[in-house]
C-alpha positions as CSV (number, residue, x, y, z in Angstrom):
1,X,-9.4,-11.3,21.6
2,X,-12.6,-10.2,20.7
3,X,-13.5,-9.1,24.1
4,X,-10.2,-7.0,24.7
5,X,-11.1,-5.1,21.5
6,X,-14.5,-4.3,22.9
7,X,-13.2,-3.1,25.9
8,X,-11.9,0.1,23.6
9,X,-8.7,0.5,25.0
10,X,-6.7,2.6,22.8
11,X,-3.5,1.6,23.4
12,X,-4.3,-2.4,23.5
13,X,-5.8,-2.4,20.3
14,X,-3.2,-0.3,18.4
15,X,-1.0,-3.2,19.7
16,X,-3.4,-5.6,18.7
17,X,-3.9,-3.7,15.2
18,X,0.1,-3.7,15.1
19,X,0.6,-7.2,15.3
20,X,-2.2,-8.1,12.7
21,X,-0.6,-5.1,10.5
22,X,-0.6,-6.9,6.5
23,X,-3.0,-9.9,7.9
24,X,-6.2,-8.3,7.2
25,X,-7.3,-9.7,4.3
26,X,-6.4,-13.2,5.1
27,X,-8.3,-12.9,8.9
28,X,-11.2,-11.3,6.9
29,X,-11.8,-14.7,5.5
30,X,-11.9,-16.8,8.4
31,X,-14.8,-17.4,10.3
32,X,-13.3,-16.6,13.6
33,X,-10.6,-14.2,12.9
34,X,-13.2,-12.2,10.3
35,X,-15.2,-11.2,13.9
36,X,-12.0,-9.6,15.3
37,X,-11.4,-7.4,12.7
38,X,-15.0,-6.5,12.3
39,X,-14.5,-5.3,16.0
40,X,-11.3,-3.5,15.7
41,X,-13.5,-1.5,12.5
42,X,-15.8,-1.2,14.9
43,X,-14.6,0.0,18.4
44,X,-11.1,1.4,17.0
45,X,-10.1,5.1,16.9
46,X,-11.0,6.7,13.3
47,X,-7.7,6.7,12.2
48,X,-6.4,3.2,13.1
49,X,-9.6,1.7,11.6
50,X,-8.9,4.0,8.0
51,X,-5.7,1.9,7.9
52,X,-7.4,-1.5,8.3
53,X,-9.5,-0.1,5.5
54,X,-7.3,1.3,3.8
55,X,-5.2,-2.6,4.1
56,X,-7.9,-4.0,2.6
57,X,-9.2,-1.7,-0.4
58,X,-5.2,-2.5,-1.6
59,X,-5.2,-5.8,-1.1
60,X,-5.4,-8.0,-4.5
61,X,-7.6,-10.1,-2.5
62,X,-10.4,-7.3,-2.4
63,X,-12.7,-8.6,-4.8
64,X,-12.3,-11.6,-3.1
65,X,-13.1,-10.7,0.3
66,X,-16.0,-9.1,-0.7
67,X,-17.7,-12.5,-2.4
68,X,-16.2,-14.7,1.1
69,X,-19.0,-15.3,3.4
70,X,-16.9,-13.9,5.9
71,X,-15.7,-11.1,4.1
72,X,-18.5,-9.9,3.3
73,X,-19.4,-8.6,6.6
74,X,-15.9,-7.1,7.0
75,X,-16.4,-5.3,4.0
76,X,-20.1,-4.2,5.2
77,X,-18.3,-2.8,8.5
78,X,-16.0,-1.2,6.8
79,X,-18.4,0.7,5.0
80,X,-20.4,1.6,8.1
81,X,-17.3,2.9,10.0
82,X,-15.9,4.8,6.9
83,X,-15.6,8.8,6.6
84,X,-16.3,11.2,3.8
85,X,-13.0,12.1,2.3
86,X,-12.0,15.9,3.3
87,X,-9.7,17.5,1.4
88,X,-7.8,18.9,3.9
89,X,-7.4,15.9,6.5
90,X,-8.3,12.7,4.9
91,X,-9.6,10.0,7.3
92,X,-9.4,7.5,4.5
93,X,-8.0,7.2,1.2
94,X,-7.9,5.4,-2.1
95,X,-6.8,6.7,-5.1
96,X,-9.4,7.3,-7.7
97,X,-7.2,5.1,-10.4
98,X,-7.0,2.4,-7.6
99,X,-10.9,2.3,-7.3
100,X,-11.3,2.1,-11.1
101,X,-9.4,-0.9,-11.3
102,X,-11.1,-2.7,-8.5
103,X,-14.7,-1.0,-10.4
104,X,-13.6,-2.7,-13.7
105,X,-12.6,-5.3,-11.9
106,X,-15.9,-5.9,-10.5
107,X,-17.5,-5.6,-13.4
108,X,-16.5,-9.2,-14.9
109,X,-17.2,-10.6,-11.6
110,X,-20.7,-9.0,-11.3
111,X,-20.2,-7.6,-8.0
112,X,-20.5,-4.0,-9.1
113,X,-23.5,-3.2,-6.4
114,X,-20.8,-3.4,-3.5
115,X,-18.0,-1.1,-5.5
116,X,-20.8,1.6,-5.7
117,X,-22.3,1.5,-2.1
118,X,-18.3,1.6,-1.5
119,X,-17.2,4.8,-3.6
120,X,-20.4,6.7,-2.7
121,X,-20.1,5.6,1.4
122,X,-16.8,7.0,1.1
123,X,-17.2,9.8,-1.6
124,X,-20.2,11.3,-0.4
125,X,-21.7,11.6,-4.1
């Protein structure tokens, strides 16, 4: 599948990204599946790869993908592929209370480094 997604074929991988709509966070975690996703971040239009994002930053699982080996790297794709929030068209959105409960969530779990590069990737500050 991997090899489709590279092929950037807009309307194959919104049917890809459609059938894998809700499964994010689990494929993040797999050593396989975690490379397809990365790819979909990577060689998707803008706004189908926000809402892969966007899947994940809601996720309860978050702060759990980000400490899988696996994860990890979706969640460092993610942050290379994400946009500065404009206030007039956002590309990507989480809600500021959202981010502070992952951020105090990530606090007792010591992984406060990766909340940070995330709100300032995204936030521009």
């Amino acid at each position: 599948m991997q090899h489709v997604v590279k092929m950037k074929i807009p309307r194959v991988n919104a049917e890809i990204m459609l059938q894998l709509q809700g499964r994010y966070a689990q494929l993040s975690m797999n050593k396989h599946a975690s490379n397809v996703v990365e790819h979909l971040l990577e060689f998707s239009e803008e706004k189908d790869a926000a809402n892969i994002i966007q899947e994940l930053m809601y996720t309860q699982n978050f702060l759990r993908i980000m400490q899988d080996p696996y994860g990890n790297y979706v969640v460092q794709r993610a942050l290379q592929n994400c946009k500065v929030i404009q206030s007039s068209t956002p590309i990507f959105f989480v809600s500021v209370d959202h981010f502070f409960k992952i951020w105090l969530n990530a606090l007792t779990k010591g992984l406060l480094f990766i909340c940070r590069a995330v709100f300032t990737k995204c936030f521009q500050l």
